[in-house]
C-alpha positions, 0 to 999 in steps of 0.5 A: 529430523529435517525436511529433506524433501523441499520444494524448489524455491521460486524465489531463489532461481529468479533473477531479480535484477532483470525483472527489476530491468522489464517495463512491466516492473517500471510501469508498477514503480511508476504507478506506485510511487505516483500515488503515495509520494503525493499522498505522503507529502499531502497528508505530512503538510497536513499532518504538520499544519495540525501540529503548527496551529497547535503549537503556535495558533492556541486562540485560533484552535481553542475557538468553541465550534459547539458546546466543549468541540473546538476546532482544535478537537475536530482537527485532531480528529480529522487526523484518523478520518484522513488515515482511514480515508488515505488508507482506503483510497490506496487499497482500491488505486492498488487492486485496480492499477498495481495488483494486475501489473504485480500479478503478471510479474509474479506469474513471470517468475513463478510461471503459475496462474493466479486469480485475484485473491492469490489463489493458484489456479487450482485452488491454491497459492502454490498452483497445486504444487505439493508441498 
């Protein structure tokens, strides 16, 4: 009891290698990797520092900043605000600088338009295509 009326797949028909090979993907690994390479190695020094002044700076990090709050508590919060903050720094560079590159690629390949939220230009993901 299967489907026997199935849609072409995009995916499968796409010859990934030449897309790999155009500008465009270039310009969007270069744009990608230019942003989280730094921002992962920044945030492991930093992640690594916590973990080293932890381990090896017990009078430094046990110094009472207010009342029970020491700086060994703030750092470890600081932690998530980081998380958080890089997360949201990555959301925005990306919708600004790697989602239109990726928009046009993929409307390359699957030859629909598509507007910001993924959406087909009629309305839906597939472009109006029925499924």
């Amino acid at each position: 009891m299967g489907n026997d009326a199935r849609t072409p797949d995009v995916a499968a028909s796409a010859d990934f290698e030449e897309v790999q090979a155009t500008q465009q993907f270039k310009e969007l690994r270069k744009r990608h990797r230019s942003f989280v390479f730094p921002m992962a190695i920044a945030f492991l020094l930093w992640y690594f520092a916590y973990v080293i002044l932890a381990a090896y700076a017990v009078d430094f990090m046990s110094t009472k900043v207010w009342g029970n709050i020491n700086i060994g508590i703030l750092m470890g919060l600081l932690q998530f605000v980081t998380t958080f903050a890089i997360t949201g720094w990555y959301v925005s560079y990306s919708n600004r600088r790697l989602d239109p590159i990726a928009a046009e690629i993929r409307h390359g390949i699957e030859g629909h338009e598509f507007d910001r939220t993924g959406a087909g230009a009629s309305g839906s993901a597939t472009g109006g295509a029925a499924k």
